[in-house]
N, C-alpha and C positions, 0 to 999 in steps of 0.2 A: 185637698190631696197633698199630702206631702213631697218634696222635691226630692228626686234620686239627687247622690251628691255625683260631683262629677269625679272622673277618677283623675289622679295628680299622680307623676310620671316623674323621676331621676332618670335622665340621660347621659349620658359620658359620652359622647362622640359627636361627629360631627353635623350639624343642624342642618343645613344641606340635603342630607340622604335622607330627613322625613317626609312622612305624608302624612301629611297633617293638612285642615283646610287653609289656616292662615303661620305663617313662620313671622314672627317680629326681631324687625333688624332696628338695634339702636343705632339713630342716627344723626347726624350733624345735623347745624341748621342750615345747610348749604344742598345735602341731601346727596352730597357726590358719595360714591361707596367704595372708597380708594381702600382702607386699612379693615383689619378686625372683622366682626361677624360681616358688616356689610361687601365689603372685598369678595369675601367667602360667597356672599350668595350671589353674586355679578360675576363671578369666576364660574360657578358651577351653574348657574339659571339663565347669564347671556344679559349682556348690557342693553334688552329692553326694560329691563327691570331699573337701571338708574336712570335713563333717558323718562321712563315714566314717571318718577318720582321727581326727577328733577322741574319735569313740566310743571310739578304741583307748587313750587317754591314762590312763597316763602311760605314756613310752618314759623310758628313758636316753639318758644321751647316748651315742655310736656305736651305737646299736641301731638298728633298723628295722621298718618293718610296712608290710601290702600293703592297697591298697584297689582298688575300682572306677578306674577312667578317665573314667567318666561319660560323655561323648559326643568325647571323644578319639581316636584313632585308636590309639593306644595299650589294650591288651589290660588294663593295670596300672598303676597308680601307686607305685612302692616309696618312703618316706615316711624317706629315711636323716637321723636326729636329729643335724646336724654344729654346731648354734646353741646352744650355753648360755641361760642366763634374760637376759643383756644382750646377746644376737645374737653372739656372739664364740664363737672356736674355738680350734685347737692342731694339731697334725700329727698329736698323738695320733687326737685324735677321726676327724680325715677318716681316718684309715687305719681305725679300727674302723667307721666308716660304709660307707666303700666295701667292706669285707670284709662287714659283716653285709646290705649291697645286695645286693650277689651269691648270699649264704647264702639271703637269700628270691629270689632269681632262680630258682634252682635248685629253690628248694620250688616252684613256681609251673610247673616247666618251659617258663623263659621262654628261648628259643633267641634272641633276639637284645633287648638290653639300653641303652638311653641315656642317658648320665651328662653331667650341667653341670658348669663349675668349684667344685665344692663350699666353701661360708666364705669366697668370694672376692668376693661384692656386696657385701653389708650386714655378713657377717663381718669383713670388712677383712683377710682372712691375703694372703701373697704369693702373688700368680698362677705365678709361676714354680716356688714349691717346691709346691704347692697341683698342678701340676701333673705336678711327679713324685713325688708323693705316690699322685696318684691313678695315673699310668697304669703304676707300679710294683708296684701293691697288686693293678690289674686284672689283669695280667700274671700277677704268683702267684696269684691266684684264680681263672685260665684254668684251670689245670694241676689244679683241682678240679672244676670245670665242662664236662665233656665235651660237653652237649647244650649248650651255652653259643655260636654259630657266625658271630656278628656284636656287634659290643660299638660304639658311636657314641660320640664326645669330643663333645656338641651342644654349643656355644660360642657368645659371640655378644662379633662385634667382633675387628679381626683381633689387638688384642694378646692376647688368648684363646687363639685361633687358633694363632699363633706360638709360644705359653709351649708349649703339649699338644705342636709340632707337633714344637719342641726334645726334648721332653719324650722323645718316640717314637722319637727318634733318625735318622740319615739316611737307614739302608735299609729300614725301617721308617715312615719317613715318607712316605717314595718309595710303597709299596705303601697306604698308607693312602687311598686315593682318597675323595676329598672334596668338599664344596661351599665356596668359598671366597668368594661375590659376596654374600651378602644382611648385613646387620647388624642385622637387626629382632632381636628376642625376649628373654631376659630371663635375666639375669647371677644365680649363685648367688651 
């Protein structure tokens, strides 16, 4: 039997306000969620969400762990370590981040999944390779994830936007139906 594909989602606003089962916060390897996406979702979810993560430490880097959402509308928080000890990343990393994202997606049986520009706030990497980094790696880690049926690029800010939306390709970008108006929320 053939596999339905999952659907892949352009967001422009803030990752926070989805529901989705799992929202992925790139994170340090210290796992505190002071700046950037993580800030964002400790601000709006409630700081059981970094006390839970933090109980989890130490992670590696590309590794990942799943906590509460605390009062998010998100089911999960997957916690992908893409920030070395001075906030800085590699292509390496986001690729084993967004693979080991997915790999607890799957343990969680999380059917639909929200990814930010990972190492691209405070990491400083390019948003454009950053971008096909990630939506190449989510792509091959579809084709492991059967229950997997909605996957979101949450972004914020249209050059964001733009990088994923390249990134997806044209007829593929086409079917990516999205929200493109807000710029609130908060940059990995």
């Amino acid at each position: 039997m053939a596999r339905t594909l999952a659907r892949i989602e352009l967001w422009n606003g803030d990752i926070c306000e989805l529901e989705v089962d799992a929202i992925v916060n790139p994170a340090n390897l210290s796992l505190w969620m002071s700046t950037g996406v993580g800030g964002a979702l400790k601000r709006a979810g409630g700081d059981e969400i970094e006390f839970a993560a933090v109980r989890q430490a130490p992670v590696a880097l590309g590794e990942s762990i799943v906590t509460t959402a605390g009062s998010l509308a998100a089911r999960a928080v997957i916690h992908a370590v893409s920030l070395d000890r001075v906030r800085r990343t590699s292509a390496t990393i986001i690729e084993a981040a967004v693979r080991s994202a997915m790999a607890r997606a799957r343990e969680i049986d999380a059917t639909s999944v929200a990814f930010p520009a990972l190492g691209t706030g405070v990491g400083g990497f390019p948003l454009e390779e950053a971008a096909r980094i990630t939506v190449d790696t989510v792509r091959d880690e579809l084709e492991r994830s059967p229950d997997i049926e909605h996957v979101i690029f949450a972004l914020r800010g249209a050059a964001a936007y733009e990088a994923f939306g390249a990134a997806l390709g044209p007829a593929e970008r086409a079917s990516a139906v999205g929200h493109a108006g807000a710029s609130g929320g908060a940059a990995g």
